[in-house]
Backbone bond lengths (Angstrom), bond angles and torsions (degrees), N, CA, C in turn:
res aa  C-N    CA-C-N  psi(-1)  N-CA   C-N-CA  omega(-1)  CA-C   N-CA-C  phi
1 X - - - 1.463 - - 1.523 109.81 -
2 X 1.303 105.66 127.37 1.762 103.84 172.01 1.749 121.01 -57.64
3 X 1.273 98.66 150.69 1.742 95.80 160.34 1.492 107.12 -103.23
4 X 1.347 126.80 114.48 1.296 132.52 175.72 1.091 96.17 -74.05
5 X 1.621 108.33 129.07 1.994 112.08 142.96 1.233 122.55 -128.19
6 X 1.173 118.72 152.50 1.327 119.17 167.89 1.643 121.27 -100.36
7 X 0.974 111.62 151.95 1.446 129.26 -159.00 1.670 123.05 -82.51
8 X 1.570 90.47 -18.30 1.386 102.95 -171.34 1.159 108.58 -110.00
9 X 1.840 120.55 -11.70 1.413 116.35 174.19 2.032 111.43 -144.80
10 X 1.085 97.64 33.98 2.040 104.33 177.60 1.958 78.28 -164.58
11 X 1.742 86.39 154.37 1.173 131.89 176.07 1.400 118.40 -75.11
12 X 1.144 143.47 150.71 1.360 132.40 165.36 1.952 96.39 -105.51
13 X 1.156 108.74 115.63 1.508 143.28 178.12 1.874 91.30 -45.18
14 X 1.649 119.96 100.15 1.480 136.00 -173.15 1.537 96.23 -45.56
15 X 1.884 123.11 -38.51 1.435 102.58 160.23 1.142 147.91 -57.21
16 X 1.032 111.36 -5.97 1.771 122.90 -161.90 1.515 107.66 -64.05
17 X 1.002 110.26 104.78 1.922 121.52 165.50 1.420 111.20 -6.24
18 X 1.512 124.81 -55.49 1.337 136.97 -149.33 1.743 93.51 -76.11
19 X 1.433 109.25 -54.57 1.493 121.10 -170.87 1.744 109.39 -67.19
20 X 1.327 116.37 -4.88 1.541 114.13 -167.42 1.245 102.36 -128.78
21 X 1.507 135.08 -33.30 1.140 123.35 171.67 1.453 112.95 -133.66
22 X 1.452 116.83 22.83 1.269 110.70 -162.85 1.700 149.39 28.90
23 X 1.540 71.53 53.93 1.404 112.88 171.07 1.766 130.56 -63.59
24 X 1.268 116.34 66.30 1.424 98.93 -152.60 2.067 99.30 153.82
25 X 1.336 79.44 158.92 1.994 103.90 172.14 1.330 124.11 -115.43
26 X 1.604 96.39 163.46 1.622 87.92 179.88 1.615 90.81 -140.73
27 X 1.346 111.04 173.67 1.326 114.84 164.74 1.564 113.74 -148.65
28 X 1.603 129.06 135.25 1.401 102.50 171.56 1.574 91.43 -135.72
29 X 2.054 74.64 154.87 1.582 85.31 -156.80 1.492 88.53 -135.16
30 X 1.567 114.98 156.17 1.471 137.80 174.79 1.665 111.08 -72.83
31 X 0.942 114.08 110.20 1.652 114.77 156.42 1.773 114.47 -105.27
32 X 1.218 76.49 152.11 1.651 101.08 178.52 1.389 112.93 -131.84
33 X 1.456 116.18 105.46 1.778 119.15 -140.07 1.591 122.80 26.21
34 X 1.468 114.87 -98.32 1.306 103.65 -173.57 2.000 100.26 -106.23
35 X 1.018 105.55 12.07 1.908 104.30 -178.86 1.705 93.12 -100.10
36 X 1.803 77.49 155.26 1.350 90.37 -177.59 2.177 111.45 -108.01
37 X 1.205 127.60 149.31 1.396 104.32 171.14 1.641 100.73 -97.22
38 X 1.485 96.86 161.94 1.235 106.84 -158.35 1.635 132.99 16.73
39 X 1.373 89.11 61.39 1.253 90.62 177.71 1.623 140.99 -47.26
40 X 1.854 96.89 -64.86 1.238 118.67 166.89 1.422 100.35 -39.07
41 X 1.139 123.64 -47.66 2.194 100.03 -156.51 1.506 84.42 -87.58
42 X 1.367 149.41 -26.82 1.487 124.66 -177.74 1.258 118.42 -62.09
43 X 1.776 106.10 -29.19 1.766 102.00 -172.25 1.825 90.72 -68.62
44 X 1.620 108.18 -54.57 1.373 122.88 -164.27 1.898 111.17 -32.32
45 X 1.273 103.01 -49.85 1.636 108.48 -171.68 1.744 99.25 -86.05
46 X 1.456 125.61 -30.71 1.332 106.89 161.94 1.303 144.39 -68.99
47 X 1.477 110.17 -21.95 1.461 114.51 149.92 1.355 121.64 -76.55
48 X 1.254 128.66 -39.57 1.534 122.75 177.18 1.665 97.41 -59.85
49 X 1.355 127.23 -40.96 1.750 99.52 -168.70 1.182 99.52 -94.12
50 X 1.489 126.23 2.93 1.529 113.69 171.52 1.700 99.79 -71.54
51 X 0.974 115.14 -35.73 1.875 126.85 -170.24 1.568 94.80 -70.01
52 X 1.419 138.71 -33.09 0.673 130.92 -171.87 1.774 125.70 -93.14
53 X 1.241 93.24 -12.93 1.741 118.51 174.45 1.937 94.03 -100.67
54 X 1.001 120.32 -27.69 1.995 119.30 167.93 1.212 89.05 94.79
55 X 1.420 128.76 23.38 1.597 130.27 179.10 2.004 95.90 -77.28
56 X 1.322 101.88 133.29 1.925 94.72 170.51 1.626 95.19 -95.40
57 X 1.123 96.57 147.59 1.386 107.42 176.69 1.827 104.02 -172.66
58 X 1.182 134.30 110.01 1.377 136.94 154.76 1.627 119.11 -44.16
59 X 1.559 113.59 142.16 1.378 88.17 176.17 1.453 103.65 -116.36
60 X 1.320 122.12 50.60 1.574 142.22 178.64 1.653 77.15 -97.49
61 X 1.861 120.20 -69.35 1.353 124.88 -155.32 1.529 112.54 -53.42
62 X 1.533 121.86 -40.59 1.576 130.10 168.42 1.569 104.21 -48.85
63 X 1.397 108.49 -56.03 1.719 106.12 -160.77 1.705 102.57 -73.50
64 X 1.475 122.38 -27.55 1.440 121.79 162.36 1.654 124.86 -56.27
65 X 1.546 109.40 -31.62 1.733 112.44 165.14 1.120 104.04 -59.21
66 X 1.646 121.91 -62.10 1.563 119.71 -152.87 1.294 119.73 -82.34
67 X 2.174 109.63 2.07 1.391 92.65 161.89 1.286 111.89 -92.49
68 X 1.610 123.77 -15.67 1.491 134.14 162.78 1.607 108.29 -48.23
69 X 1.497 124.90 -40.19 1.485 96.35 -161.75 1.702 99.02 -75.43
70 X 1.636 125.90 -26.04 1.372 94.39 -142.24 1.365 94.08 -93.10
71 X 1.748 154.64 1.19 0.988 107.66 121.97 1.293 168.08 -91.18
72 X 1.430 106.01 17.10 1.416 132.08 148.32 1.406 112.88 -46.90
73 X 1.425 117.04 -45.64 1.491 93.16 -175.42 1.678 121.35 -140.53
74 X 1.608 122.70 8.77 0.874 163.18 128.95 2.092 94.00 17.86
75 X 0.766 93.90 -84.65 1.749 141.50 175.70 1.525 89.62 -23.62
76 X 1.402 119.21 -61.18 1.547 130.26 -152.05 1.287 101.61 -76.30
77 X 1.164 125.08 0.53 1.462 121.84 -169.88 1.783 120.23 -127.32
78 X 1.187 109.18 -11.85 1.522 128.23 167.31 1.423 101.03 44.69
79 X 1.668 100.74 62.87 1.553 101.83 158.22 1.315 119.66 115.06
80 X 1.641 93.15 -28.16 1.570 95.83 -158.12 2.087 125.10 -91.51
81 X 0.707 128.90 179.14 1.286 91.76 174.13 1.883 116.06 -94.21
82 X 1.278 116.62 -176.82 1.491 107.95 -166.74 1.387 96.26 -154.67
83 X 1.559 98.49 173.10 1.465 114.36 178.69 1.713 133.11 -104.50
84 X 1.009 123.28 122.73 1.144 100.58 -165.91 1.857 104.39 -129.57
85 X 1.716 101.02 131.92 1.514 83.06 -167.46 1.889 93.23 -133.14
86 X 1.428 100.67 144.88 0.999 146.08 159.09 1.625 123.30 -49.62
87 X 1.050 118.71 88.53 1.897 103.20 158.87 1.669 110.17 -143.73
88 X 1.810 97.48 133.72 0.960 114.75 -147.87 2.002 84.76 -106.16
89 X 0.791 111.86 117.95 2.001 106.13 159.27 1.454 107.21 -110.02
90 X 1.423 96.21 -178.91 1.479 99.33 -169.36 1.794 100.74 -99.85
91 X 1.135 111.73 -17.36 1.147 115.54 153.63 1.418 109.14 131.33
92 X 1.869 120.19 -150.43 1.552 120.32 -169.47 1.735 94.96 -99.59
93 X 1.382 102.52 143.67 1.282 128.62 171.29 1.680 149.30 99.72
94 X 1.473 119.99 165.49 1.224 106.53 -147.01 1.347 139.05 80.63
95 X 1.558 123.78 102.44 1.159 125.96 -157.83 1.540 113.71 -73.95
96 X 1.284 95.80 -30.60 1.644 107.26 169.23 1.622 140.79 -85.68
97 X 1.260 153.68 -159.59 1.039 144.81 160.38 1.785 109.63 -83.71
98 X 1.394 103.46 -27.87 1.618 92.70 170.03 1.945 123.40 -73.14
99 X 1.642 100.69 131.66 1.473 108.88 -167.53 1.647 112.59 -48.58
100 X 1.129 110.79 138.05 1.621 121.77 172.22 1.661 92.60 -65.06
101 X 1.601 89.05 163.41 1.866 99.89 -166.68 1.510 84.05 -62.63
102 X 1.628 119.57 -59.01 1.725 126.96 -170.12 1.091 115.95 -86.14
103 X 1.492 128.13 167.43 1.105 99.40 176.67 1.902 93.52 179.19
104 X 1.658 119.34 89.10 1.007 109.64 -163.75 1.914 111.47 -92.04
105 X 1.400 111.11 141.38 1.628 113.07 -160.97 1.893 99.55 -71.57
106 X 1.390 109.59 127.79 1.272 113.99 152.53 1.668 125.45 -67.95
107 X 1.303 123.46 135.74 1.215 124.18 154.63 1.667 121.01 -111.61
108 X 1.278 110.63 131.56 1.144 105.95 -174.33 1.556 121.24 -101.14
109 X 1.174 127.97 131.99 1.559 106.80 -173.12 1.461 103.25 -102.98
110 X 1.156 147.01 177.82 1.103 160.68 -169.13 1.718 126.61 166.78
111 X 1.200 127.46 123.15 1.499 126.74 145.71 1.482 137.35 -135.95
112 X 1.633 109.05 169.79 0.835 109.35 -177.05 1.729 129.61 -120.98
113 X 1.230 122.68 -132.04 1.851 129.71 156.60 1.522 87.83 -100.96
114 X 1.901 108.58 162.73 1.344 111.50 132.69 1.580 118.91 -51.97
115 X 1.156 111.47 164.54 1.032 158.58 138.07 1.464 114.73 -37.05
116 X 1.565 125.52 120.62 1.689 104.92 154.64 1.082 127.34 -15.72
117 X 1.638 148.04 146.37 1.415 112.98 166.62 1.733 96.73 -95.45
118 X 1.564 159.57 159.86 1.168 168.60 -172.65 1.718 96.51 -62.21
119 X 1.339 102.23 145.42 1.903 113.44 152.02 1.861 110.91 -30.85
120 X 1.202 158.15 137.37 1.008 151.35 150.70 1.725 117.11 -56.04
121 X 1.655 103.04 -27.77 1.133 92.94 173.65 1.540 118.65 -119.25
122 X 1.215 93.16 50.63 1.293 106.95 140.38 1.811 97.87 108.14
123 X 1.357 111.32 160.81 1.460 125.72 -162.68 1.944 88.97 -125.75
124 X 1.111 86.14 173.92 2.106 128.05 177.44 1.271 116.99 -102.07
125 X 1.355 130.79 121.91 1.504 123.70 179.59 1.490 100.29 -159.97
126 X 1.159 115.17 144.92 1.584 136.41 -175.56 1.274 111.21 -99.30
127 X 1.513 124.52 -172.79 1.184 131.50 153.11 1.371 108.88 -100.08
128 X 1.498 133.12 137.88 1.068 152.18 111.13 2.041 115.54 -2.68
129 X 1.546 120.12 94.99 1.316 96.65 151.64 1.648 121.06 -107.94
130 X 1.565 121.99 60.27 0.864 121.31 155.79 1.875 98.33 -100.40
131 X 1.135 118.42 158.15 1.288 119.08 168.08 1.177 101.59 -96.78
132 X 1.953 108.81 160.23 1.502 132.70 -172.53 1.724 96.64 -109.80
133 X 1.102 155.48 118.33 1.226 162.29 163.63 1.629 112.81 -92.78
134 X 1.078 125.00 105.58 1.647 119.30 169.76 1.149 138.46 -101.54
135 X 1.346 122.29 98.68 1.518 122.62 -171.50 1.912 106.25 -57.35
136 X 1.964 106.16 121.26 1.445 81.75 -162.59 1.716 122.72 -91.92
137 X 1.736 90.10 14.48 1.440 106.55 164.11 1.683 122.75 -59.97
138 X 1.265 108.58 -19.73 1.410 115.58 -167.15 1.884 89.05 -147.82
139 X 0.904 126.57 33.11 1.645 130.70 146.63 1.414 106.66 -40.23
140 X 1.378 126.07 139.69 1.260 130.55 174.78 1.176 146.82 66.59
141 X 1.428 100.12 -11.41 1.533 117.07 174.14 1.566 130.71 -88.33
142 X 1.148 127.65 126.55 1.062 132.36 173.49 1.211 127.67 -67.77
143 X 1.559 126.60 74.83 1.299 140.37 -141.64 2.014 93.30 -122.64
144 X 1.379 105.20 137.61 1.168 124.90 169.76 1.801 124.74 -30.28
145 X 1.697 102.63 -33.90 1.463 136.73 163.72 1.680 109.12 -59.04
146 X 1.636 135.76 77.54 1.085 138.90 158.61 1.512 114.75 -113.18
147 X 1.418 134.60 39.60 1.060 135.49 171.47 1.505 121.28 -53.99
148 X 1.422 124.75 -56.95 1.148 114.29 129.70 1.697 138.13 41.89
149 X 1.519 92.15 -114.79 1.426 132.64 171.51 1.440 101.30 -69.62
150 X 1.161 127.61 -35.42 1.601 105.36 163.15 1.350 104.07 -77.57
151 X 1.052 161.61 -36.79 1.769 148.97 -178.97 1.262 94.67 -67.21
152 X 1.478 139.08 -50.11 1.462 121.10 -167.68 1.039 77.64 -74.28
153 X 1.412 159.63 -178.55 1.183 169.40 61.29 1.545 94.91 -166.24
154 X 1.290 141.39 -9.50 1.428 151.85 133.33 1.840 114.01 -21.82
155 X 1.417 80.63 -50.07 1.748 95.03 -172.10 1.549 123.68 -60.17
156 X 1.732 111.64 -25.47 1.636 112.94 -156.09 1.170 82.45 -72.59
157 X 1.551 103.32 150.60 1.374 139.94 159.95 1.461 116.61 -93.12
158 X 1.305 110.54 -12.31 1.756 100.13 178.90 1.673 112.09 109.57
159 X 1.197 105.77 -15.15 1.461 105.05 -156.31 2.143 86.24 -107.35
160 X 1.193 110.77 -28.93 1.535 100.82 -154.47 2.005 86.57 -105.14
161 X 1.381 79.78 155.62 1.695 103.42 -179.78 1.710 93.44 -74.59
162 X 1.429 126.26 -51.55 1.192 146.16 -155.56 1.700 131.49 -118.79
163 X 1.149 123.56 139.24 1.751 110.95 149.57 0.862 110.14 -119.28
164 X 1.272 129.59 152.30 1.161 133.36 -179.83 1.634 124.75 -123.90
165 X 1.706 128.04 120.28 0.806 137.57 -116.16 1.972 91.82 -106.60
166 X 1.292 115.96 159.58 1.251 122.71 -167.97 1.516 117.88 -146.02
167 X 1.454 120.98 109.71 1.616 123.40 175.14 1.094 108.33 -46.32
168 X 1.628 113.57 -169.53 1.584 139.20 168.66 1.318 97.52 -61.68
169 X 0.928 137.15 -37.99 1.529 122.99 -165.59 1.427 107.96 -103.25
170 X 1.022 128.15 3.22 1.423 128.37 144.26 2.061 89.24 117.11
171 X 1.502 108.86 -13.38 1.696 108.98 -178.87 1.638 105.46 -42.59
172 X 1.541 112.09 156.83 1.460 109.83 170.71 1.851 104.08 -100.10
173 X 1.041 99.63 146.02 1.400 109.68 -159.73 1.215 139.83 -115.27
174 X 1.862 100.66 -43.42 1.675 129.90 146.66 1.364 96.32 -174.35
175 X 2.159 100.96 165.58 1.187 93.94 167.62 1.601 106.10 -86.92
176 X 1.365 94.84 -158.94 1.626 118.31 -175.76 1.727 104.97 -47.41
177 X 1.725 109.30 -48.28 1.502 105.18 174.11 1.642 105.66 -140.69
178 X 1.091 101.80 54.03 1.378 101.04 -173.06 1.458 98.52 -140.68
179 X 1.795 109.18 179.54 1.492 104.69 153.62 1.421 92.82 -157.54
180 X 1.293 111.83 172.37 1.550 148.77 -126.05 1.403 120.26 -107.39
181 X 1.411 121.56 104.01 1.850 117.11 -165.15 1.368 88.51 -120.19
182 X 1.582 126.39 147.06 1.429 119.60 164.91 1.398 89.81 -137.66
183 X 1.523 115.10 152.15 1.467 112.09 -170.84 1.409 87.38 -129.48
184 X 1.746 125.75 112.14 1.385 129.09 -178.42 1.771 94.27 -115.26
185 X 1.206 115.96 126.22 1.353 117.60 175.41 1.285 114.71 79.92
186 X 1.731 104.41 -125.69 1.292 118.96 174.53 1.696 106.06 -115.00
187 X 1.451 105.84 18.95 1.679 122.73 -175.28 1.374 116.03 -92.10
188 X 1.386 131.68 138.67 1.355 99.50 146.90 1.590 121.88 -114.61
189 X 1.068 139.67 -169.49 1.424 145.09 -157.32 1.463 106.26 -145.97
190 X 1.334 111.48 125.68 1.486 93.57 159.36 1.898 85.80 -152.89
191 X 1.466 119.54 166.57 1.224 116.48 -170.55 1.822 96.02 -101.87
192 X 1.852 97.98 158.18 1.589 109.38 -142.76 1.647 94.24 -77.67
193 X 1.599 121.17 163.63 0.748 118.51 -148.00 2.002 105.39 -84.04
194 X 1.588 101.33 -11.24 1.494 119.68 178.52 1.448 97.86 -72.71
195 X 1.406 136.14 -19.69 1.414 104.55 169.96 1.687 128.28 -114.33
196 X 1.720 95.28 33.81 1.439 85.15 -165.47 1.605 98.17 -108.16
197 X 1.415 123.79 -178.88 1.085 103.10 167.65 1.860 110.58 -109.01
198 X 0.961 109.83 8.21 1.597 120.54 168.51 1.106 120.83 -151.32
199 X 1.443 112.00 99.29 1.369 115.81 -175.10 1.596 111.68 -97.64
200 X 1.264 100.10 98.68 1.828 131.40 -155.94 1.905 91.63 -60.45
201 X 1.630 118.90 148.56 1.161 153.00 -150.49 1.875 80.73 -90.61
202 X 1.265 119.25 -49.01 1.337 133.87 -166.39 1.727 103.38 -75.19
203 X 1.412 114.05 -49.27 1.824 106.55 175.70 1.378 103.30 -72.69
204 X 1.208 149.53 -24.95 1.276 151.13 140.73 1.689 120.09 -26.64
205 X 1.360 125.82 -53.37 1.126 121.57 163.47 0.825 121.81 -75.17
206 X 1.687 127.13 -11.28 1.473 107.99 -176.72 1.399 123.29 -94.25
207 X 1.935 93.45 -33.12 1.459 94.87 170.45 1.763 127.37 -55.30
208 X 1.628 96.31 -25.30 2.041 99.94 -179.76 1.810 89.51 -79.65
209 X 1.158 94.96 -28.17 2.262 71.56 -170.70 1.439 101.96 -77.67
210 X 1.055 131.41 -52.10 1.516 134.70 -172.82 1.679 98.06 -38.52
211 X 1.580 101.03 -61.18 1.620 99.19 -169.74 1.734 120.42 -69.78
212 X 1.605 99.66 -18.47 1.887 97.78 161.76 1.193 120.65 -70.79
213 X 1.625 104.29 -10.10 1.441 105.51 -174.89 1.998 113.22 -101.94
214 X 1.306 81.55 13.67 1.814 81.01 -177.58 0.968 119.34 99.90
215 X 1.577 133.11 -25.54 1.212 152.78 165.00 1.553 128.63 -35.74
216 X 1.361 128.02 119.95 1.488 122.25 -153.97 1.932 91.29 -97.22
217 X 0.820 107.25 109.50 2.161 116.06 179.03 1.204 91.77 -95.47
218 X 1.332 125.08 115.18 1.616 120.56 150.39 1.448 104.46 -104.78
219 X 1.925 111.21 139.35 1.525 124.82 167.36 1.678 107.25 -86.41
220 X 1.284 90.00 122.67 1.788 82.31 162.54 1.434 96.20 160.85
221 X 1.473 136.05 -176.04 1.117 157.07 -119.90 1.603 101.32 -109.26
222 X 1.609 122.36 125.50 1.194 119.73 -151.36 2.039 96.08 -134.17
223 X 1.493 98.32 78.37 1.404 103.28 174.89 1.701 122.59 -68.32
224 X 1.690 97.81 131.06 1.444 89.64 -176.49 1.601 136.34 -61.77
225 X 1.258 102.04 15.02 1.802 121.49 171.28 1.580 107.64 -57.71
226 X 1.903 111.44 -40.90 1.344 124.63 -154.03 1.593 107.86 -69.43
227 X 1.476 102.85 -9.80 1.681 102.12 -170.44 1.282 105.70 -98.94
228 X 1.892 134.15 14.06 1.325 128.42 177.10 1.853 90.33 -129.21
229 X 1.731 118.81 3.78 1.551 93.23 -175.63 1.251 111.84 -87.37
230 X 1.004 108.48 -160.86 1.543 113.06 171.66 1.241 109.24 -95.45
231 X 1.605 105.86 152.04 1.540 117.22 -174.50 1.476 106.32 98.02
232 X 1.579 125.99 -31.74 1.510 119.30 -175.34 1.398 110.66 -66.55
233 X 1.197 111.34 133.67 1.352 122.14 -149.61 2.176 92.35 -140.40
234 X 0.975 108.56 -2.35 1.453 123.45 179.85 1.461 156.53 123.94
235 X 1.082 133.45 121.68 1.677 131.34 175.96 1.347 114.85 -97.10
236 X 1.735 82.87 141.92 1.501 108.23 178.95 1.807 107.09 -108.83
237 X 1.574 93.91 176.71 1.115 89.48 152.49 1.439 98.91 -152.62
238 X 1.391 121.58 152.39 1.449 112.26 -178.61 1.666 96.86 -140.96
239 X 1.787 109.29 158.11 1.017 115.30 151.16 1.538 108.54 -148.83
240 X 1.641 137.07 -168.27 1.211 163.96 -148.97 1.595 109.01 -69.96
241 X 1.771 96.13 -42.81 1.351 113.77 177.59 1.542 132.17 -81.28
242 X 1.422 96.74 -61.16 1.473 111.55 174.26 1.452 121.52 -85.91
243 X 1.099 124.58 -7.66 1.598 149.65 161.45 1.674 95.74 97.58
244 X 1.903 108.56 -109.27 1.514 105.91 -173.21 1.524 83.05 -125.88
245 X 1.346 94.17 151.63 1.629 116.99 -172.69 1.676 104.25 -121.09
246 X 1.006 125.30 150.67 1.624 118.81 170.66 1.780 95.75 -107.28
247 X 1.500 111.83 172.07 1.558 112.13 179.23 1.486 87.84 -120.40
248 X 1.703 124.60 123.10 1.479 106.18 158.13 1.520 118.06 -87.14
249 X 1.378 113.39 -22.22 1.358 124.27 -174.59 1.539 115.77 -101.85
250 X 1.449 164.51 129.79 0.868 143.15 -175.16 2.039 95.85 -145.72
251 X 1.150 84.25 97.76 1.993 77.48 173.52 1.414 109.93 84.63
252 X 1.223 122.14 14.27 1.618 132.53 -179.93 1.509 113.63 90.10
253 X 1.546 104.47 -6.97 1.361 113.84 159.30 1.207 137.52 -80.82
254 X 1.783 124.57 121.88 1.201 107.75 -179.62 1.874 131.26 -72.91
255 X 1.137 128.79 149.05 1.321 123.21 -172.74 1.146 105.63 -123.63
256 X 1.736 128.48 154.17 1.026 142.18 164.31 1.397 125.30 -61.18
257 X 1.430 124.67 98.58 1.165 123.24 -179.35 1.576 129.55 -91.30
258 X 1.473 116.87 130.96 1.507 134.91 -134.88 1.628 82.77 -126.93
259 X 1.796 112.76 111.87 1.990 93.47 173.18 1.528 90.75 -100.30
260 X 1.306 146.08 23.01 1.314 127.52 172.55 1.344 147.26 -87.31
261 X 1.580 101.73 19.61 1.498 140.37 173.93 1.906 90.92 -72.67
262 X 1.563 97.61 -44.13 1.645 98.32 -164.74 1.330 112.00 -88.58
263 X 1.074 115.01 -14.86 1.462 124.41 175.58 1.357 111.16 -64.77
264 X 1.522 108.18 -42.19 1.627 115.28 -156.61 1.672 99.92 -93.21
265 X 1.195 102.30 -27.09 1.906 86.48 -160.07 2.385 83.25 -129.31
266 X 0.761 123.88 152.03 1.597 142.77 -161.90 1.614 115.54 -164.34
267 X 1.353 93.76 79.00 1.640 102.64 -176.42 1.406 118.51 -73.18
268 X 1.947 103.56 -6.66 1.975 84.68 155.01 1.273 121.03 -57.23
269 X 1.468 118.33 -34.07 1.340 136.16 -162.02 2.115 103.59 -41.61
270 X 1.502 103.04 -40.81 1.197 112.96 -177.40 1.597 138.35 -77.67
271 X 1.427 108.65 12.07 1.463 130.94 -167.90 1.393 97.28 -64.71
272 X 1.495 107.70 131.90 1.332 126.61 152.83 1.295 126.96 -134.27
């Protein structure tokens, strides 16, 4: 059974796994009064990487918080929509990295405001020269471990919506909290979900809607050559919060901006 807390009125216990070794997940997700967007795939990928970290956790007990927060906090926001985030640890104890015999899972509740929402036609984003490294034991998961993404995020200057993050081989990969759509042709691109280190709730829906929609999605490796060839027709970046973003500027370069990523797939559409 989880220990629910809330953020705005209980402590998180200085033992807690999540806070000492980052032990643990998070998820943040868009509400719109008391609905959640994409709900289903946030519980869906938080129990699968809880199963995959050996964290127990029900995902009856997740979907029981998030009908608790929104009227808990619904109220605080007069209308508007809000944020509501998720972090799951494995809980208090053990001085070391080896697991206590017991070990009951914290949930943490927390929210916030939106976010600006971006220009529609389109935002500024750089490259990142910190490198992104992905252990591919823990590929994709939204794990407490963003050290990372806090050093690239060292880098903004103020001017860019984004950085955008780069493997060993120099491929672009995701940004700091985003991930990566390129629309070449009549294709789209996004890189596979084994090399990212967050494989976002939001590139998940788009790749199944694109492909209900007829749409050819290829996974795989997205070199920054693809944004001067021919056929590029545009990059996005999308996540949970801000939905899909187009880039008009990328590196002081201007890019062709394509809004029919947003046309086709509408993740208000998915509120529960």
């Amino acid at each position: 059974m989880l220990n629910l807390i809330r953020a705005d009125s209980s402590d998180v216990p200085a033992t807690d796994r999540g806070l000492a070794y980052g032990d643990g997940l998070f998820e943040t997700i868009r509400m719109r009064g008391r609905q959640a967007v994409l709900r289903s795939l946030h519980l869906d990928r938080m129990v699968a990487d809880a199963a995959r970290l050996e964290i127990l956790v029900e995902r009856g007990e997740l979907d029981a918080a998030i009908a608790q927060a929104g009227p808990a906090y619904e109220s605080r926001f007069e209308g508007e929509d809000w944020v509501l985030k998720l972090t799951l640890t494995r809980g208090s104890g053990g001085r070391g990295y080896r697991l206590p015999a017991e070990c009951r899972p914290n949930l943490v509740m927390s929210v916030s405001a939106m976010p600006p929402l971006p220009d529609k036609g389109g935002v500024v984003a750089d490259v990142a020269q910190f490198p992104l490294t992905v252990n591919p034991r823990l590929a994709g998961m939204k794990t407490l471990n963003r050290l990372e993404q806090v050093m690239a995020s060292r880098e903004f200057t103020g001017r860019e919506f984004e950085l955008i993050m780069r493997d060993g081989a120099g491929n672009l990969v995701e940004g700091t909290r985003t991930n990566l759509f390129v629309r070449h042709g009549n294709a789209w691109c996004t890189p596979a979900a084994g090399n990212l280190a967050v494989a976002g709730v939001m590139r998940n829906y788009l790749i199944e809607c694109l492909r209900a929609s007829g749409h050819h999605v290829r996974e795989g490796a997205i070199h920054p050559s693809i944004l001067s060839s021919p056929g590029f027709r545009g990059l996005y970046l999308t996540n949970s919060v801000v939905g899909i973003v187009p880039v008009r500027k990328m590196s002081g370069v201007d890019l062709p901006v394509d809004v029919g990523l947003e046309t086709i797939c509408d993740p208000l559409t998915t509120l529960e």
